[in-house]
N, C-alpha and C positions, 0 to 999 in steps of 0.2 A: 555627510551632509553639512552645509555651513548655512548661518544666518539669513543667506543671499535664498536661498531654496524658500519656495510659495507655491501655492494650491494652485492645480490647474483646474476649474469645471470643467465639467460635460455641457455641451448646448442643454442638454436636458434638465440638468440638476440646476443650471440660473434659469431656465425658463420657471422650475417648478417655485424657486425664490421668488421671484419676477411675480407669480399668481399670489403667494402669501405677503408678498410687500404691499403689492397694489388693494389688498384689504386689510392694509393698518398691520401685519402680523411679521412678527420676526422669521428669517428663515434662517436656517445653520449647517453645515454638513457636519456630522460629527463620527467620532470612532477610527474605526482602522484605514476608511478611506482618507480621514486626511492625515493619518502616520502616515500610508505608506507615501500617499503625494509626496510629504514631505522628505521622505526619502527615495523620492526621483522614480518611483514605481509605480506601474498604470494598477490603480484600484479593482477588484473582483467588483467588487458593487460598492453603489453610494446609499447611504442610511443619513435623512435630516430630522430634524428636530425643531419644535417650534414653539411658542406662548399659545398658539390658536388651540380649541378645544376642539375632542372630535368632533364635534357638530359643526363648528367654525370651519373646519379645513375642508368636510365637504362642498360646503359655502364655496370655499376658494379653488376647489379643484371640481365644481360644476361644467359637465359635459366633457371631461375626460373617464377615461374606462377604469374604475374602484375598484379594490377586493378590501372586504371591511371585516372580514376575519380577526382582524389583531384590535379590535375599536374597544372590546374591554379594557383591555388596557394601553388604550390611546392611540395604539398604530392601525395607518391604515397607508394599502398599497398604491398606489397611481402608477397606473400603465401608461409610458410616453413609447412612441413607438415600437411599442410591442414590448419592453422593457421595464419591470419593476423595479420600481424607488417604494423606499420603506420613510415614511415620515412618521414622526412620532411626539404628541405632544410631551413637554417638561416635564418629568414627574419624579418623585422617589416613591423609594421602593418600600413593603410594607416587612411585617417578619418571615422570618425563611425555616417555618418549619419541619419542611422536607430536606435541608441543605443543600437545594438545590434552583427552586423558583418561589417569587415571595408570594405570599397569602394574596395579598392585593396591592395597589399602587395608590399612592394620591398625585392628582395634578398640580403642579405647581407652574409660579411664572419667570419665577429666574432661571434662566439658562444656568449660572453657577452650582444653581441646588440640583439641578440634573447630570451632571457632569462629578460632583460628588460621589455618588448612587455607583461611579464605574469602575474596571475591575484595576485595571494599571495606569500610570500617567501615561504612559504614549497612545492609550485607548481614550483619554478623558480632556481630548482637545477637540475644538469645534473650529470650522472658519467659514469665512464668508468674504466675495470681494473686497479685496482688501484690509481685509480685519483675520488675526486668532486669537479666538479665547483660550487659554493655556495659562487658569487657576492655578493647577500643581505642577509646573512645571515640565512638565510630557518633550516640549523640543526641547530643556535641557539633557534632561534622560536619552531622548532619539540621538543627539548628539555624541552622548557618552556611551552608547550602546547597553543600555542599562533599564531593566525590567524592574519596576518600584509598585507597590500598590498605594491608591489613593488613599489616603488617613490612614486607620489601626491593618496592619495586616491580618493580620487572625481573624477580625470579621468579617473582611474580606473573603477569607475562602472560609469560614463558617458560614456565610450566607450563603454560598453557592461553590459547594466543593468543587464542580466540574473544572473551576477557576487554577484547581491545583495543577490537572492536567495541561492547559491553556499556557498556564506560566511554563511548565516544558517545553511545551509545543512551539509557541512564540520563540523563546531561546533557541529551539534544537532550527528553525526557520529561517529566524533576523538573525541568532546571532549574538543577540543580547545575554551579557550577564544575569543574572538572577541578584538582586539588589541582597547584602546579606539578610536584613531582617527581614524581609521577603522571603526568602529561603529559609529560615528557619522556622519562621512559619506555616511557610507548606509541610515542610518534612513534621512538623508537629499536629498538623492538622488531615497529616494523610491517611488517617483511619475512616474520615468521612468518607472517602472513596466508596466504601462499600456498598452506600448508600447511592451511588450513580448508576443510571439504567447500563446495561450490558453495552446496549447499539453505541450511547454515546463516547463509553471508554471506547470501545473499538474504534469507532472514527477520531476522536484525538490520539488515539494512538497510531496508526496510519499516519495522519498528518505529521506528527512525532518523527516516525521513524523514515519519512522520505525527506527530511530537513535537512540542510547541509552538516549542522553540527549532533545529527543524533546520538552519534558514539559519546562524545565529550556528555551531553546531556545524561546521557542512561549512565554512565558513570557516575558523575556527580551525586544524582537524585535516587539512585540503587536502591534505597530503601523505599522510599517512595513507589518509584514503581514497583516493585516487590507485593506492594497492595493488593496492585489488578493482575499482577501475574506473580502469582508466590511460588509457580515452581520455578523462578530463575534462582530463590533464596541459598538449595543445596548448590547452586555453582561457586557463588560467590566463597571464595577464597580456599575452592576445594584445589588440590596440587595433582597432576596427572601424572608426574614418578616419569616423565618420558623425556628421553632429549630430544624430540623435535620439538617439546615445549618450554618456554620460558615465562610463562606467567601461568596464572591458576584459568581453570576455565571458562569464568565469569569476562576476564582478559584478554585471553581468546578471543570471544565470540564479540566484544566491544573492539578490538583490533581486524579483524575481520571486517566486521560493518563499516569503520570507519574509510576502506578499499573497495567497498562495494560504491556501484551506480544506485543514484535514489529510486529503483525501481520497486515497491513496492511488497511482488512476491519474493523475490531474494533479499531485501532488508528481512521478511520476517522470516526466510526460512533458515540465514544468516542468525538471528536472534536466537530460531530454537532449535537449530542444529544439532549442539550438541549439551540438550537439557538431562539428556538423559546418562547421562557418562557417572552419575557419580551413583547411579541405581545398577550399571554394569560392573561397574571397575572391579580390578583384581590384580593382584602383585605377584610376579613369575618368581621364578626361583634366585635369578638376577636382579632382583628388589627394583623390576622395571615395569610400571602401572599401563593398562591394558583395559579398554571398554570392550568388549567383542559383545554387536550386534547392537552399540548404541543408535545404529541409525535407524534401525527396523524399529525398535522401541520408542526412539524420540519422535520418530512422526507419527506413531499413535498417540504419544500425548500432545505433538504440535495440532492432528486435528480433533483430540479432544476441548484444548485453548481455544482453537477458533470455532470449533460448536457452542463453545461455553458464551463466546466471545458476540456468536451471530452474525459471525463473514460471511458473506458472500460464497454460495457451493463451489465453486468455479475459483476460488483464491485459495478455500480450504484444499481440493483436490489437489492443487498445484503443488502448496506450498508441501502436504504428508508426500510429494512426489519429491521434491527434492531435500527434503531432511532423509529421506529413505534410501535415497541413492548417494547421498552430498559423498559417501566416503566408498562408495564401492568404486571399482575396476573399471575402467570404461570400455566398448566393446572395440577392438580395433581391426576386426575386417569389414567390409562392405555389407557382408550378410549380416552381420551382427549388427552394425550402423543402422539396416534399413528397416532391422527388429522393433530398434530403439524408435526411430525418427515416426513409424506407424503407432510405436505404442502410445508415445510422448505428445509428440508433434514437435515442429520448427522449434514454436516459441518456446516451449518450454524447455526442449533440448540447448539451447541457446543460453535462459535462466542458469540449466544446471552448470554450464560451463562456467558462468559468470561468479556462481557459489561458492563452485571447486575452484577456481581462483585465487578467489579472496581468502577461502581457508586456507590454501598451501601455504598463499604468502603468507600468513600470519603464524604461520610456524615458525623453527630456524631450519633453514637450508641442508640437513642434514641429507647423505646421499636417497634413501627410499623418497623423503618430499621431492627431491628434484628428478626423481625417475618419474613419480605422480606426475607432476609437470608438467615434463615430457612427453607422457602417456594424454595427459591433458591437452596439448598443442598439435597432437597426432590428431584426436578426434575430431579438433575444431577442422583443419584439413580434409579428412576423409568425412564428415555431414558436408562442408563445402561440394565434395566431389559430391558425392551423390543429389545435392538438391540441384545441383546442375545439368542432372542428364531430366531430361522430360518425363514429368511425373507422369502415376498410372492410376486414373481415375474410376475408371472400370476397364470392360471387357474392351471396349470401343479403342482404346490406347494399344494393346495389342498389334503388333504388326502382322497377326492372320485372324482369318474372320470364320465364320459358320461355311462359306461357301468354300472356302482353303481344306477348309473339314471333309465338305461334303466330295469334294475332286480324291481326297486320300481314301474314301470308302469307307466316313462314318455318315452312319443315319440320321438325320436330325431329328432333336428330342433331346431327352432327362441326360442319356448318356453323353453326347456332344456337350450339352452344358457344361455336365461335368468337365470333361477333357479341357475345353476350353478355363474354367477356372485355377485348374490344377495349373496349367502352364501359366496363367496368373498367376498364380501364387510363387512359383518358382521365380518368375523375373521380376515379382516384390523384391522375395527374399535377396536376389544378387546371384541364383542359381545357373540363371540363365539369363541371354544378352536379350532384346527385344528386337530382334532379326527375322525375318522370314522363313530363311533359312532352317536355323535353329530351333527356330518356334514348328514350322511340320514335323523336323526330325523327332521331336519329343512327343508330339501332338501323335504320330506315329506307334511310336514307341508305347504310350499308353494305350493307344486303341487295340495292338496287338495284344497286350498283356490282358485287357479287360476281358478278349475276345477268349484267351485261353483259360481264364480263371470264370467265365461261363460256360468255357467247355467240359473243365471238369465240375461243375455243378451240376451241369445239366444229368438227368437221370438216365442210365442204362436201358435203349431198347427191350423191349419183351420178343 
């Protein structure tokens, strides 16, 4: 970013200016949307701020569509084409004693005293046509890539622990340094964590680990996070006795991530892959270190993390799916593939590959990794093959019907059902082709056998 970089509004954000000038009233955008402007990035949302009080601002935004939910404490919504803007009058904040939100607020009228109140300088700039306010310096920091907190650090994330995570998040995201005294401060003050609801770790941590710099980040601040997930503690700096490895497994799993796509469920199943290695380990007779069954194990405890954690069913499922398979054998016939791809599905089958990737590489190249590999770029080929021939959604996909049935001399009813699903299942599995052909010959072939295995059921004449 250079000097020359300035705020671009949204038609809506000077309109809403535009409504608080024209009643005597300051208007400001302030926070992360004018960081990120400033670093040449289109804003998620715009959040202003203002001198008017919340009675004032209804005043000024008369006959447009309000949500006044936030009016305790000064913010209220205005709906511009169907789109919420957060305005909020000046205020500091009261004390924080849940370390997290303050008791109460008071209003005030300088813009400076409110800008104080925030949590970093690149967060504690405000602008307005042609004007930024930038107190502490925030475009110098943006410039330098550098994450600072406004005034004392320590009360900073003493007032609002969740700020600990935030300063990760930010870094592992933009990019930014962690300012040192800034950082020493979090890591001193990351016991408050504890005290943060479950949901909200879990979504800074998410954000966290689809960041560009997550690896670098979780390295650095190990301890810290360590907090909200203390079972990564026994990794760190455990040694796995193995020559495919050259760092400890904490190493690993940050070498790895750092090769992965920011994809969400393989960042974390990348993370807790192999948490469980130092609850398996054991040393052969050749003083050569061995998890056997760390995977089955680690995804019991990766979806007991994310029960703890309150993800989402559908991320938890995914993710004990591929901690549970990241190191097994992949299937390399078409029958075996077409096991996988019905148990799994596309996406996930796709994730797993992307896992087993990133782990290989982050080993050394030893011959067994590069046969894995191997075996690895075999399957991504053979699920190609197969998602290519015309999926089988039911019966109906089948190239013979009830009436192909009924020409060979079965009955229709329970039995035909039958028959016909059986020969479903077979050209699932890769058993058989989905021919005409083929499909009576089998279709046959079981109506005969049914027919003899009720003959001898059937009871003996008297």
């Amino acid at each position: 970013m250079t000097q020359k970089q300035v705020v671009h509004f949204p038609r809506p954000v000077l309109f809403l200016m535009e409504r608080l000038r024209a009643k005597g009233y300051e208007g400001w955008a302030v926070g992360g949307c004018v960081r990120d402007s400033l670093m040449g990035r289109t804003p998620h949302d715009w959040d202003l701020c203002t001198n008017a009080l919340p009675a004032q601002m209804e005043e000024c935004f008369a006959g447009l569509p309000v949500i006044g939910t936030g009016l305790a404490h000064g913010t209220l919504t205005v709906l511009v084409d169907h789109v919420p803007y957060e305005v909020t009058t000046y205020r500091v904040d009261g004390a924080y004693t849940d370390h997290r939100r303050p008791d109460g607020v008071r209003f005030v009228g300088r813009l400076e005293e409110d800008l104080a109140r925030r949590d970093f300088t690149v967060n504690a700039m405000a602008a307005r046509p042609g004007r930024l306010a930038d107190p502490f310096g925030g475009q110098r920091d943006l410039e330098a890539g550098l994450l600072r907190c406004v005034g004392e650090a320590r009360r900073r994330f003493e007032e609002d622990a969740l700020r600990i995570l935030r300063a990760l998040r930010f870094s592992a995201c933009l990019g930014f340094e962690v300012e040192e005294a800034t950082a020493a401060a979090l890591e001193q003050a990351a016991p408050l964590l504890e005290a943060i609801s479950r949901e909200r770790v879990y979504a800074e941590l998410c954000r966290l680990l689809t960041g560009p710099e997550a690896a670098g980040v979780l390295g650095r601040f190990a301890g810290t996070v360590q907090v909200v997930l203390p079972e990564i503690g026994p990794c760190r700096g455990f040694e796995t006795l193995h020559p495919s490895h050259d760092r400890d497994v904490w190493g690993h799993t940050l070498a790895a991530l750092e090769l992965s796509e920011p994809d969400l469920s393989v960042r974390w199943a990348l993370l807790l892959h192999d948490l469980a290695k130092p609850r398996c380990f054991g040393v052969d007779e050749a003083g050569r270190g061995h998890a056997p069954g760390h995977g089955a194990l680690g995804a019991d405890q990766a979806r007991q993390i994310l029960d703890r954690l309150r993800a989402p069913h559908r991320l938890r499922d995914e993710v004990e799916f591929l901690v549970r398979h990241h190191d097994d054998a992949l299937p390399l016939t078409e029958k075996r593939a077409r096991v996988w791809l019905r148990k799994a599905g596309e996406q996930t089958l796709r994730r797993l590959l992307e896992v087993k990737r990133c782990d290989l590489a982050a080993h050394r190249p030893i011959p067994s990794i590069r046969r894995a590999e191997e075996d690895r770029l075999r399957f991504e080929v053979l699920l190609e093959q197969v998602l290519a021939q015309p999926p089988l959604r039911g019966l109906g996909d089948l190239a013979v019907s009830g009436r192909d049935l009924m020409e060979l001399g079965v009955e229709p009813g329970p039995g035909m059902g039958r028959i016909l699903w059986e020969i479903f299942r077979q050209v699932e599995e890769g058993n058989l082709p989905n021919e005409a052909g083929a499909l009576r010959r089998a279709a046959a072939r079981i109506a005969d056998s049914d027919a003899q295995n009720a003959e001898k059921k059937s009871p003996d004449p008297l």
